[in-house]
PAZA-565507 format. One record per residue (C-alpha): residue number from 1; residue in three letters; x, y, z. Coordinates in pm, 1 decimal, always signed. Example, Ala and Ser with C-alpha at 12.3 -4.5 7.8 and 13.67 -1.06 7.14 Angstrom:
residues 2
@resi = 1; resn = ala; px = +1230.0; py = -450.0; pz = +780.0
@resi = 2; resn = ser; px = +1367.0; py = -106.0; pz = +714.0
END
This chain:
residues 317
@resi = 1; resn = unk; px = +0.0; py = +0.0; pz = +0.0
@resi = 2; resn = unk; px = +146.2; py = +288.5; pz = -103.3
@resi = 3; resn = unk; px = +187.8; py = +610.5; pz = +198.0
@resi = 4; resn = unk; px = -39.3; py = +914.7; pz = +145.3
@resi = 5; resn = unk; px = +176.7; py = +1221.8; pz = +211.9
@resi = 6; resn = unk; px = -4.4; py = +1559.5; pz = +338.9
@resi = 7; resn = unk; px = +32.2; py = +1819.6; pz = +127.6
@resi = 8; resn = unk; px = +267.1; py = +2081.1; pz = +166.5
@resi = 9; resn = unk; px = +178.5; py = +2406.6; pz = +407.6
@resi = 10; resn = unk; px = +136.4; py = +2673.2; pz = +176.9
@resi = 11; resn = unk; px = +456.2; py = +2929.0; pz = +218.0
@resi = 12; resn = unk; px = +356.1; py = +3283.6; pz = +286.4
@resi = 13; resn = unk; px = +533.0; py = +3550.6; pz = +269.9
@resi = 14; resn = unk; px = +492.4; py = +3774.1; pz = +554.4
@resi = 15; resn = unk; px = +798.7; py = +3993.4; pz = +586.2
@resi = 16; resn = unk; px = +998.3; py = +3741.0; pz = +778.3
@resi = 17; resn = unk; px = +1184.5; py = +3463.8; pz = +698.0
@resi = 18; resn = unk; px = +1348.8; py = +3385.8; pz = +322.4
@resi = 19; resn = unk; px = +1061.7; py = +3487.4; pz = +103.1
@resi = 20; resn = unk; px = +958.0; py = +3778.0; pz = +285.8
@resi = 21; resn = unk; px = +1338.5; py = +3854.3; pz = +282.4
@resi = 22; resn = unk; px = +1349.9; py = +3762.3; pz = -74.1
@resi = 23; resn = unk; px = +992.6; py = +3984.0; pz = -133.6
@resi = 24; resn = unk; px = +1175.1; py = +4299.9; pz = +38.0
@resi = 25; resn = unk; px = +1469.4; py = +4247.8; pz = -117.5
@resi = 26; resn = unk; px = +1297.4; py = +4219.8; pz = -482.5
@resi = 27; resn = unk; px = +1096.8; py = +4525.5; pz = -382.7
@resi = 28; resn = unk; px = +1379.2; py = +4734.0; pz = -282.6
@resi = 29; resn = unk; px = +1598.1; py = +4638.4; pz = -595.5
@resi = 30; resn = unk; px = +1277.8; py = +4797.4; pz = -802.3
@resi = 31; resn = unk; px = +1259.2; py = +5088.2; pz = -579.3
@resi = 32; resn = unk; px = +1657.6; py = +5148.0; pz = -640.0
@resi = 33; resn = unk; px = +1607.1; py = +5091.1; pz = -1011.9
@resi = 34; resn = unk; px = +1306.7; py = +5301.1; pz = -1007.0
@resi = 35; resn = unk; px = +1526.9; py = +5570.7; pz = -793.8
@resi = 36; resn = unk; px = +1826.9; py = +5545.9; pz = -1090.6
@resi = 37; resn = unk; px = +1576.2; py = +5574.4; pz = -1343.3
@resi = 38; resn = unk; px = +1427.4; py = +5886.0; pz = -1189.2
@resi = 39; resn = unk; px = +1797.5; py = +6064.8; pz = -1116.9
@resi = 40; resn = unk; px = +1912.9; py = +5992.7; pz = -1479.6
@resi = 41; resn = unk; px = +1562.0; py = +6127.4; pz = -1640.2
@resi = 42; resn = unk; px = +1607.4; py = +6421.1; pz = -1420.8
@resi = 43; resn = unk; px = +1942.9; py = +6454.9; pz = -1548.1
@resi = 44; resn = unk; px = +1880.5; py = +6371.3; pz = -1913.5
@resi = 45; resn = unk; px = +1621.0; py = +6637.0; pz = -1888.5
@resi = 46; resn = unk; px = +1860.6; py = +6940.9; pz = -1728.5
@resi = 47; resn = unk; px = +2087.7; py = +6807.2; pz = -1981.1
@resi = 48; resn = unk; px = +1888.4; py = +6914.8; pz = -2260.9
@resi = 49; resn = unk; px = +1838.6; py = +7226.4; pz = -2126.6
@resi = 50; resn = unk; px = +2140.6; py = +7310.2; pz = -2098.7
@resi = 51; resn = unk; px = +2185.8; py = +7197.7; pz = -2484.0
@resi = 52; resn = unk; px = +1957.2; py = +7391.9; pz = -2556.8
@resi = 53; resn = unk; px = +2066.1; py = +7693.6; pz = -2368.9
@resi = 54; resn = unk; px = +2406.3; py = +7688.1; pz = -2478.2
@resi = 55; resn = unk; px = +2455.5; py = +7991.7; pz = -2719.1
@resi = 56; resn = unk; px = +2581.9; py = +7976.9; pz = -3102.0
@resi = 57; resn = unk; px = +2957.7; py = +8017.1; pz = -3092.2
@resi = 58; resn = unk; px = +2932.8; py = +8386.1; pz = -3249.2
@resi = 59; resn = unk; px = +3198.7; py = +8557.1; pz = -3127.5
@resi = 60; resn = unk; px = +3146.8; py = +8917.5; pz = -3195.6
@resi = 61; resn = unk; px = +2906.0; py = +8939.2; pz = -2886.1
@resi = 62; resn = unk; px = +3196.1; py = +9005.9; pz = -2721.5
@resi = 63; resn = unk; px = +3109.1; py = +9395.5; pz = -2684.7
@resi = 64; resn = unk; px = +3426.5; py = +9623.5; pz = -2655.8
@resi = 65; resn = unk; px = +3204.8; py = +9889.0; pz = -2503.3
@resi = 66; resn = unk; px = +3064.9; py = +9735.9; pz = -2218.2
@resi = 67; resn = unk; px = +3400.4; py = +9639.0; pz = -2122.1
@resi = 68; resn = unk; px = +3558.4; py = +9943.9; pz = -2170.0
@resi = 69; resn = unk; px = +3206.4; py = +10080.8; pz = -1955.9
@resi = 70; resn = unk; px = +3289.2; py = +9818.8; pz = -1676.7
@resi = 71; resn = unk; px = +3666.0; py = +9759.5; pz = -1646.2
@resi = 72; resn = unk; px = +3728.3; py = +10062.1; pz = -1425.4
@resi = 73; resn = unk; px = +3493.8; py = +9965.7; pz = -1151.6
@resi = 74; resn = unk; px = +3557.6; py = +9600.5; pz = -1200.5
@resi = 75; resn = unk; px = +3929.9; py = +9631.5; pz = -1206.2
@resi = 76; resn = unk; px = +3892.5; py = +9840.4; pz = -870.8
@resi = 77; resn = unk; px = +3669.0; py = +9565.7; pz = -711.6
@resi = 78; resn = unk; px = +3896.3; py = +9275.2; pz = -802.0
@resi = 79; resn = unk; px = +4174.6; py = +9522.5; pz = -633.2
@resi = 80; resn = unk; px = +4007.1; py = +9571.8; pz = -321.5
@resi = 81; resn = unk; px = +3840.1; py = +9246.3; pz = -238.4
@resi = 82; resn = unk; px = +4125.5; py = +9003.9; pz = -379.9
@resi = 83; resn = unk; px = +4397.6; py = +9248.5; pz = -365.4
@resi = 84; resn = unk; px = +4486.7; py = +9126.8; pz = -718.2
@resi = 85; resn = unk; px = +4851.2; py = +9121.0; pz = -859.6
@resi = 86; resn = unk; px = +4897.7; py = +9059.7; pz = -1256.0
@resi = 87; resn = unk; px = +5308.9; py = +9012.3; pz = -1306.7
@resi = 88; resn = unk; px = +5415.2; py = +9011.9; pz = -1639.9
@resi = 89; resn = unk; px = +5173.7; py = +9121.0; pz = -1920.9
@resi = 90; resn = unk; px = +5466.0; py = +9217.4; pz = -2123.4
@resi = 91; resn = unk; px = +5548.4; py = +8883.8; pz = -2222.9
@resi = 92; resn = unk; px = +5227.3; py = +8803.6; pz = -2429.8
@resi = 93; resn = unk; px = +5271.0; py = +8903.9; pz = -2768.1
@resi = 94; resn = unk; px = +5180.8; py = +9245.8; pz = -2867.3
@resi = 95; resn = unk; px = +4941.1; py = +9111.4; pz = -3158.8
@resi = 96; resn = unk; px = +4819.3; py = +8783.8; pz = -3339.7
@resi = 97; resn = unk; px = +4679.6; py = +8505.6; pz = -3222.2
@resi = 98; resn = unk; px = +4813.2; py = +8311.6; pz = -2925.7
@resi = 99; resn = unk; px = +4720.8; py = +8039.4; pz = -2707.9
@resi = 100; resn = unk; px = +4709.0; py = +8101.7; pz = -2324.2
@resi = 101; resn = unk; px = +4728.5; py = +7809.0; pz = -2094.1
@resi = 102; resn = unk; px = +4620.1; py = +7854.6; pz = -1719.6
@resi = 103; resn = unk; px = +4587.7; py = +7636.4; pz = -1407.0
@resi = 104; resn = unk; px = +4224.5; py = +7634.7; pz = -1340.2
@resi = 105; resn = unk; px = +4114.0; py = +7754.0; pz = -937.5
@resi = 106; resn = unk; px = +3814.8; py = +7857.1; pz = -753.0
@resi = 107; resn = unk; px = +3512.5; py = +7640.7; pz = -850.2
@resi = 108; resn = unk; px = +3286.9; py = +7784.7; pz = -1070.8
@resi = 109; resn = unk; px = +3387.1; py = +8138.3; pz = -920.0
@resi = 110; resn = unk; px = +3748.7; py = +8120.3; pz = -1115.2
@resi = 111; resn = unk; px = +3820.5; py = +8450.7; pz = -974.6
@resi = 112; resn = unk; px = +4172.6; py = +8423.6; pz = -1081.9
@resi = 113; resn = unk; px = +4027.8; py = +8385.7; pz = -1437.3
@resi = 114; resn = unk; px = +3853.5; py = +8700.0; pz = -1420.4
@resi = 115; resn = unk; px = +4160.9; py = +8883.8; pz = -1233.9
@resi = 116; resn = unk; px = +4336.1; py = +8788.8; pz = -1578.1
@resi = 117; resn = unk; px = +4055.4; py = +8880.7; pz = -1836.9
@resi = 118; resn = unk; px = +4040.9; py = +9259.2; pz = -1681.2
@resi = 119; resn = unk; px = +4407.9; py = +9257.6; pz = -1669.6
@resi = 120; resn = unk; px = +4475.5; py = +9171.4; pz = -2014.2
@resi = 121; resn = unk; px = +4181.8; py = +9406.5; pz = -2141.3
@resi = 122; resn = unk; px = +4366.0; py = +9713.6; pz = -1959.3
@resi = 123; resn = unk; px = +4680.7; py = +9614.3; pz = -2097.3
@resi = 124; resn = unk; px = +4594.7; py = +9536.9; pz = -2457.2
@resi = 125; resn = unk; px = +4286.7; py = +9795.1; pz = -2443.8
@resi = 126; resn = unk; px = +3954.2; py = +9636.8; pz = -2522.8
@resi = 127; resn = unk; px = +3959.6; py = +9656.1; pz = -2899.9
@resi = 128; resn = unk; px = +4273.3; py = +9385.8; pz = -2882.0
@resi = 129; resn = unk; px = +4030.1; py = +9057.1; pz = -2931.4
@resi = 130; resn = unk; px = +4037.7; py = +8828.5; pz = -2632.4
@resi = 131; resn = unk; px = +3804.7; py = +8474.2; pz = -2606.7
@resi = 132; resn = unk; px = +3798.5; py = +8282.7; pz = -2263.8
@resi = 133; resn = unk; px = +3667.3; py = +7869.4; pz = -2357.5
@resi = 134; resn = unk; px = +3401.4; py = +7836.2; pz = -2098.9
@resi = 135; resn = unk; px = +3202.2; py = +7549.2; pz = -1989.9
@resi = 136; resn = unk; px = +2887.4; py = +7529.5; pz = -2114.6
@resi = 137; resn = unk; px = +2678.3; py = +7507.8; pz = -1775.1
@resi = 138; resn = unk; px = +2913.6; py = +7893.3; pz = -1743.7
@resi = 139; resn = unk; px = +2764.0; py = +8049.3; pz = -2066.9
@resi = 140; resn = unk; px = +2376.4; py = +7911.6; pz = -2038.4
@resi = 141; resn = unk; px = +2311.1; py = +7975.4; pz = -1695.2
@resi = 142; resn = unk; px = +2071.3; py = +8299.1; pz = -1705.8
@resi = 143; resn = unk; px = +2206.6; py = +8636.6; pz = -1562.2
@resi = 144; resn = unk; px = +2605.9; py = +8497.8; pz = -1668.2
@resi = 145; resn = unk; px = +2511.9; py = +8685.3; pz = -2027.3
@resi = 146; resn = unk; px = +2847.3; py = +8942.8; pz = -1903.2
@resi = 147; resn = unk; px = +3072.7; py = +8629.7; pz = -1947.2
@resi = 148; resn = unk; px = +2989.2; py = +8617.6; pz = -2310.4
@resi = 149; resn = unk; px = +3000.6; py = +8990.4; pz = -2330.4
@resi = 150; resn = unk; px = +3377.7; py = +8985.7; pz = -2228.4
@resi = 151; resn = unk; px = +3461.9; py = +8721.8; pz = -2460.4
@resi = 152; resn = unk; px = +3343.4; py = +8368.7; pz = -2329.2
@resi = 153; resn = unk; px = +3246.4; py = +8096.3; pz = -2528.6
@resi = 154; resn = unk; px = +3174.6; py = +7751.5; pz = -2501.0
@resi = 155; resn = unk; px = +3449.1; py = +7524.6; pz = -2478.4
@resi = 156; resn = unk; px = +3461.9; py = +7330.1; pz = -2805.7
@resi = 157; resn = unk; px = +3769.2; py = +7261.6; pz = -3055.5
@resi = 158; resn = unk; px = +3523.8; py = +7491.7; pz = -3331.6
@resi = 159; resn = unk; px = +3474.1; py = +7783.7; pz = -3095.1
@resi = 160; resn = unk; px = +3886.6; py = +7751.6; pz = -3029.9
@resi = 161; resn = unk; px = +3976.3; py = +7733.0; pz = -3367.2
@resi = 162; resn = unk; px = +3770.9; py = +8009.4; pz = -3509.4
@resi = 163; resn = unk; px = +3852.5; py = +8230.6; pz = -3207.7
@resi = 164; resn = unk; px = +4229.2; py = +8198.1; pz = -3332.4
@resi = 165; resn = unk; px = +4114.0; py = +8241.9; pz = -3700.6
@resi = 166; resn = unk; px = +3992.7; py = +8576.6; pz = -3616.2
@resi = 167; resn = unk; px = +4364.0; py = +8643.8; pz = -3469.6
@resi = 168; resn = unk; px = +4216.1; py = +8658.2; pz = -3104.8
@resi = 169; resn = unk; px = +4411.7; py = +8548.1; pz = -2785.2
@resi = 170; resn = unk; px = +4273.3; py = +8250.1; pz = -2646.1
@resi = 171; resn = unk; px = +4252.9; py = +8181.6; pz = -2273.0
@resi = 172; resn = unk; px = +4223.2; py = +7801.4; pz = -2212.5
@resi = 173; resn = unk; px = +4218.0; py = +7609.7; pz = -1916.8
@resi = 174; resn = unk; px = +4321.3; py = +7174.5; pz = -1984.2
@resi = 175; resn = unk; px = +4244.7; py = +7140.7; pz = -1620.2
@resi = 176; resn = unk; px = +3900.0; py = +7187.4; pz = -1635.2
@resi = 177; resn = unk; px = +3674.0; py = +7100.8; pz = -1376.4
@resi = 178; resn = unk; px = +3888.6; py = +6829.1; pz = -1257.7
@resi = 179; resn = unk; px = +4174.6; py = +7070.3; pz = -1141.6
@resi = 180; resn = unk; px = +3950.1; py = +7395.6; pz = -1038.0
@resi = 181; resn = unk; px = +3774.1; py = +7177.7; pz = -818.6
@resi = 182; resn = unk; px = +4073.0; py = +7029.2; pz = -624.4
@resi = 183; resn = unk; px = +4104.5; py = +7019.3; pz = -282.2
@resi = 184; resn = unk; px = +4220.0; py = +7311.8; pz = -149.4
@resi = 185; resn = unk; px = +4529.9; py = +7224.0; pz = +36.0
@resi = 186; resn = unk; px = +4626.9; py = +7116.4; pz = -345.1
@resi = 187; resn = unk; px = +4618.6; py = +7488.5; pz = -419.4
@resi = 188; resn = unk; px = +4983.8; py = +7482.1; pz = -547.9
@resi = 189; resn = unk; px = +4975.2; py = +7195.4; pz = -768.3
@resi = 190; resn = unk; px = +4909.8; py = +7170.6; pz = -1150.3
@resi = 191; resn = unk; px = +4732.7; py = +6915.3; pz = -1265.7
@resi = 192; resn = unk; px = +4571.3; py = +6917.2; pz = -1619.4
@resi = 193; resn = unk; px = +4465.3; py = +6516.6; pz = -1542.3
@resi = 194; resn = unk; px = +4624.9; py = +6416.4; pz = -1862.5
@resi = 195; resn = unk; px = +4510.9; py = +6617.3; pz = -2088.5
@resi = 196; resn = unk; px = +4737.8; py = +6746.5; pz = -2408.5
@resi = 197; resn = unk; px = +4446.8; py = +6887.8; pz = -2648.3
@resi = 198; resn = unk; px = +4608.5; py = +7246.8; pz = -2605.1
@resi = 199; resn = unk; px = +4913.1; py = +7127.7; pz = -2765.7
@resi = 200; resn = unk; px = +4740.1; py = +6971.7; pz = -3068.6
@resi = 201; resn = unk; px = +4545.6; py = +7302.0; pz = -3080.9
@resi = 202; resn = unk; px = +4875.1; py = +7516.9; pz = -3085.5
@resi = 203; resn = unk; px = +5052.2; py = +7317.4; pz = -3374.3
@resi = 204; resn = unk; px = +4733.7; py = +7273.0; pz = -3580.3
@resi = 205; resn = unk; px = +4748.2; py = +7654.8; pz = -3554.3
@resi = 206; resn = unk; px = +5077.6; py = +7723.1; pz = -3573.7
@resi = 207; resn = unk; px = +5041.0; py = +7986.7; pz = -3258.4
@resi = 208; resn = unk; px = +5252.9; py = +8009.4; pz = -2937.2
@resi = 209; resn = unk; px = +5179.1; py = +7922.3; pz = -2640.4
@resi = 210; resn = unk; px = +5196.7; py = +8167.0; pz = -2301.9
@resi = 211; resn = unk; px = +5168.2; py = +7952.9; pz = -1974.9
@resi = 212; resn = unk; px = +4993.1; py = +8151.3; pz = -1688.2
@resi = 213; resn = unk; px = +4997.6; py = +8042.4; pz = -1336.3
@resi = 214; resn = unk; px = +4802.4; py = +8168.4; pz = -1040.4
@resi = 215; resn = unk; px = +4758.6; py = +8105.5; pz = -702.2
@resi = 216; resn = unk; px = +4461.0; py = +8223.5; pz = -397.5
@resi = 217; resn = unk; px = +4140.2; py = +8108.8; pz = -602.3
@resi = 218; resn = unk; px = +4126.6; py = +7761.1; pz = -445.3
@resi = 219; resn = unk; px = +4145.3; py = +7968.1; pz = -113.4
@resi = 220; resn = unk; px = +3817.7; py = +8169.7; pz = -170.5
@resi = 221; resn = unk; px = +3621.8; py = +7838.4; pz = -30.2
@resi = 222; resn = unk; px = +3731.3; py = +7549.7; pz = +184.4
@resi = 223; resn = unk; px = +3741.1; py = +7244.7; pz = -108.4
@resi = 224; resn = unk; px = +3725.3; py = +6901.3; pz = +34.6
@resi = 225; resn = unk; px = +3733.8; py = +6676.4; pz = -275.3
@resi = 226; resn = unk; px = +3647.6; py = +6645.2; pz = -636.3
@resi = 227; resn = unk; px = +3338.0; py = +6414.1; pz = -607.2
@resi = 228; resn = unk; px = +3433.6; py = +6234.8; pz = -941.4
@resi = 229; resn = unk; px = +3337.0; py = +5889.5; pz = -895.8
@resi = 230; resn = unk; px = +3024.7; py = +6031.6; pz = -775.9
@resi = 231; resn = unk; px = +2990.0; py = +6230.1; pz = -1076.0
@resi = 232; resn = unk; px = +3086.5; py = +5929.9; pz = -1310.5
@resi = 233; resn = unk; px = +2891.7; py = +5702.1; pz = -1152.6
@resi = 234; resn = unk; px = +2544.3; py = +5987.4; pz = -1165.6
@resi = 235; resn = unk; px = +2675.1; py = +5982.2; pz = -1547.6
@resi = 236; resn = unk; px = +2692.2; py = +6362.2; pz = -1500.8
@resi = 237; resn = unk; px = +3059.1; py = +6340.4; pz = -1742.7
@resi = 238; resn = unk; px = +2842.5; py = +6192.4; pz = -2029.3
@resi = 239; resn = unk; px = +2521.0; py = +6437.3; pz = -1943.7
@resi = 240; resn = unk; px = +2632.4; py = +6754.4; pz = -1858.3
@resi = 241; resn = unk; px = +3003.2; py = +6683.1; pz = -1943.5
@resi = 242; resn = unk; px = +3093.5; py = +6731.5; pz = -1591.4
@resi = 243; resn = unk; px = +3378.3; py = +6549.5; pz = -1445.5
@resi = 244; resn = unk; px = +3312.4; py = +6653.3; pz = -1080.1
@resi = 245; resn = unk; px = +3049.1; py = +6675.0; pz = -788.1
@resi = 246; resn = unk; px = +3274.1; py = +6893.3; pz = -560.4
@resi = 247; resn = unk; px = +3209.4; py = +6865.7; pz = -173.1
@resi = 248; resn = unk; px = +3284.5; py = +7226.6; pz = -31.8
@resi = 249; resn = unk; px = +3289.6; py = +7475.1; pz = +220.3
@resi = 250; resn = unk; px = +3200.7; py = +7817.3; pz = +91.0
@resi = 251; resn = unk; px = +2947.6; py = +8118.4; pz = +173.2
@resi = 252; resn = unk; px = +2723.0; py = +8138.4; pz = +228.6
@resi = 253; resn = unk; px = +2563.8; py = +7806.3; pz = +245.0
@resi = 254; resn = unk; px = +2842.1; py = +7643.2; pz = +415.3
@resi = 255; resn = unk; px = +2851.9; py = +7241.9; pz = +325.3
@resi = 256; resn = unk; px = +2792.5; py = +7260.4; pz = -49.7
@resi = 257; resn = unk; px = +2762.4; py = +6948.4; pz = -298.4
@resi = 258; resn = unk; px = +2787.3; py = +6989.8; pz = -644.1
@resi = 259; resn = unk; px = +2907.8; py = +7295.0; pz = -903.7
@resi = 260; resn = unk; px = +2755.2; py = +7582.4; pz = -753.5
@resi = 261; resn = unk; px = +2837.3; py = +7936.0; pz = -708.3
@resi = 262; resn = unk; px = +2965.6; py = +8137.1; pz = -350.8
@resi = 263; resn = unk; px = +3061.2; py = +8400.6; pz = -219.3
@resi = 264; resn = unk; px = +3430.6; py = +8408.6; pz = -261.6
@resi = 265; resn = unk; px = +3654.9; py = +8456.5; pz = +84.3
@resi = 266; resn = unk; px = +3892.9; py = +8765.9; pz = +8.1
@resi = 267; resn = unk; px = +4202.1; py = +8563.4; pz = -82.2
@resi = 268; resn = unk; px = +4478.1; py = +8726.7; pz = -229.7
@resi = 269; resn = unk; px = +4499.0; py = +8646.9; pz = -606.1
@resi = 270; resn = unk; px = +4845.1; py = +8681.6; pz = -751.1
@resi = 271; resn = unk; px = +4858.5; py = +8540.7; pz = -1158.2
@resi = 272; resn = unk; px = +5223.2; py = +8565.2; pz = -1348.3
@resi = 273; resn = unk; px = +5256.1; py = +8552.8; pz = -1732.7
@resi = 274; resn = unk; px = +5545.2; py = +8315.8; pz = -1812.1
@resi = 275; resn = unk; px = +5720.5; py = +8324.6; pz = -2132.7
@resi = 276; resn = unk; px = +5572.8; py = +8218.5; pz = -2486.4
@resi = 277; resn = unk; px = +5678.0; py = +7851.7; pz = -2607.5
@resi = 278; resn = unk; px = +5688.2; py = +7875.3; pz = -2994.1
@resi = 279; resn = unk; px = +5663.4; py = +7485.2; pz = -3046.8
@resi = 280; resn = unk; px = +5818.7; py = +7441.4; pz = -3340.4
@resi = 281; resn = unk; px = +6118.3; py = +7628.6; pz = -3269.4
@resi = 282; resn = unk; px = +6195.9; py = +7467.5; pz = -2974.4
@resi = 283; resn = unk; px = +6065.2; py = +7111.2; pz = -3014.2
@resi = 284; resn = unk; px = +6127.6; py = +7071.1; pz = -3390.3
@resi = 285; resn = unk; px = +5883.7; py = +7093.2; pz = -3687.8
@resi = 286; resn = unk; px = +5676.5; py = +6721.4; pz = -3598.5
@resi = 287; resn = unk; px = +5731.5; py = +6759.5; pz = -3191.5
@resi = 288; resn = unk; px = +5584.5; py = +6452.4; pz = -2958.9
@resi = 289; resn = unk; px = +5278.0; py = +6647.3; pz = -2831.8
@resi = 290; resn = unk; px = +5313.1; py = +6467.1; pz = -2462.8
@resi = 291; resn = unk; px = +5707.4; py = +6570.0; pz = -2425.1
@resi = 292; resn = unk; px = +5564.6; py = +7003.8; pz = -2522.3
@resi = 293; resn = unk; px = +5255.9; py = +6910.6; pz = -2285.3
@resi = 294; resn = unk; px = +5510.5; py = +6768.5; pz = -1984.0
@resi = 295; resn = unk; px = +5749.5; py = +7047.5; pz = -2016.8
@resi = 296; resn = unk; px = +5476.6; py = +7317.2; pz = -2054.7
@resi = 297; resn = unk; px = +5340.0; py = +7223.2; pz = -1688.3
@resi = 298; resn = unk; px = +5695.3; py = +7140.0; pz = -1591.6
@resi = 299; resn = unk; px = +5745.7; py = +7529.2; pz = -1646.3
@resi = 300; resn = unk; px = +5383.0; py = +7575.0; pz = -1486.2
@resi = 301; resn = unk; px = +5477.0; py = +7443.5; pz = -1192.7
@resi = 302; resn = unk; px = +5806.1; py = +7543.2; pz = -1104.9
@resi = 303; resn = unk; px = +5659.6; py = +7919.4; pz = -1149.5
@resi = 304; resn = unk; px = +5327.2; py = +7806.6; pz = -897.3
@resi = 305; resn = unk; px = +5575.7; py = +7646.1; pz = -623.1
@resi = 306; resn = unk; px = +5748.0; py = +7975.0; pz = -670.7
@resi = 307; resn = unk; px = +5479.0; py = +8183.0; pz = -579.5
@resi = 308; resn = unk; px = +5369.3; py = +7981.9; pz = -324.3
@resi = 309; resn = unk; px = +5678.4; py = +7979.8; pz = -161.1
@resi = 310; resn = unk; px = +5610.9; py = +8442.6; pz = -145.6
@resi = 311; resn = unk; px = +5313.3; py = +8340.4; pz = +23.7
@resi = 312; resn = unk; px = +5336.5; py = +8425.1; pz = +436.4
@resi = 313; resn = unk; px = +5010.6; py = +8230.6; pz = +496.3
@resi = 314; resn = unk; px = +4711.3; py = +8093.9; pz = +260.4
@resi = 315; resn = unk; px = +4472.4; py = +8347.3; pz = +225.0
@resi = 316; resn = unk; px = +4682.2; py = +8643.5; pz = +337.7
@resi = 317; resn = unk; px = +4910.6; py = +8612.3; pz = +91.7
END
């Protein structure tokens, strides 16, 4: 005779126990997929926006006359609040285009950057053209329309190469978010994270290069790290083409995360103007484009321990 088994309880899940741990567990993988799928809409969305925001690449809005209107009280603001220094003007060429390279500082305040577009406009006088690549979150964002009216435009290698066309001097900045974002106790260090594009753009032009090196920016604001594994991981370098989601202390919202403006501390700003590198002549007429890069920010950084070393104390200067 063969032996009736009882069927099987029915399994319920209740919460406890492996299905109800398997249930939550299920349910909480779709809520975190759901959550992803939300952030990167949200993000695909701001991203188009910005697309959309970012202007046509025609430089003549650059407007002489405002500048000319503005540089007096800028130039006296910059001198009062950052105590500004510019050293050594002189040794961009008088005309023509030419490609400056710059250690980028300060967030997205860059105050050095601006220290160095109303220096070079007072120098050169405002009719000398002058184009600053910008990022492109920098030249949508409503109420920045005075970057473009000085000369920004959005960082692309069109924008660069017909800025040089038109015999402008180009201010770049290989660092990018990556090195303006740094922490701050990295204030005197260089670092372009690899990147050699300038030095393609210089030969391709046939224009030389003028390294510029400042230090004080990373001091307006207390920067604690770069946030780029966060930033990779949000997919905000593919998005938004940002390589960063800083972590900082700045006024006047104190703990910050992400690229967003402050109020800049008073830190003394002091920018130098090496001397131009004509590629060619001094790396021969098919240089290796890594060995100019290495011995441009070589150069870069010997001048920006240099000034460092002037400095008393960070911040004070």
């Amino acid at each position: 005779m063969s032996e009736k088994r009882a069927p099987a309880p029915e399994t319920r899940s209740n919460g406890s126990g492996p299905a109800g741990a398997n249930g939550a567990s299920a349910h909480g993988a779709g809520n975190g997929r759901a959550d992803r799928g939300l952030v990167g809409r949200l993000v695909s969305e701001v991203s188009k926006q910005v697309e959309r925001r970012v202007p046509d690449a025609d430089l003549d809005v650059r407007d002489p006359d405002y500048i000319r209107e503005n540089l007096p009280a800028l130039w006296l603001l910059a001198t009062l609040w950052f105590r500004a220094t510019v050293r050594g003007m002189h040794r961009i060429p008088e005309e023509g285009p030419v490609l400056i390279v710059g250690n980028h500082s300060g967030g997205v305040v860059i105050p050095d950057s601006h220290v160095f577009t109303l220096a070079f406009n007072a120098h050169f006088g405002v009719e000398r053209r002058f184009h600053q690549l910008a990022h492109n979150l920098a030249v949508s964002i409503p109420g920045l329309g005075i970057l473009r009216k000085f000369g920004a435009v959005a960082a692309s290698h069109e924008n660069a190469d017909a800025a040089l066309e038109k015999g402008a001097a180009l201010l770049v900045y290989p660092g990018g978010d990556h090195e303006t974002f740094r922490p701050s106790w990295q204030s005197s260090r260089i670092d372009f994270g690899g990147r050699a594009g300038f030095v393609d753009l210089a030969v391709r032009r046939d224009v030389p290069i003028v390294p510029v090196v400042a230090i004080g920016g990373q001091e307006t604001a207390l920067f604690l790290t770069q946030g780029e594994r966060i930033a990779k991981l949000l997919g905000l370098d593919k998005l938004l083409r940002l390589k960063a989601l800083p972590i900082f202390l700045g006024l006047p919202f104190g703990l910050t995360i992400g690229p967003f403006p402050y109020l800049p501390l008073p830190a003394k700003i002091t920018v130098e103007v090496l001397e131009a590198i004509n590629v060619r002549e001094e790396f021969g007429e098919d240089p290796d484009h890594d060995e100019v890069a290495r011995e441009v920010t070589g150069r870069m950084q010997r001048a920006l321990d240099r000034l460092a070393a002037e400095r008393r104390l960070p911040f004070v200067g």
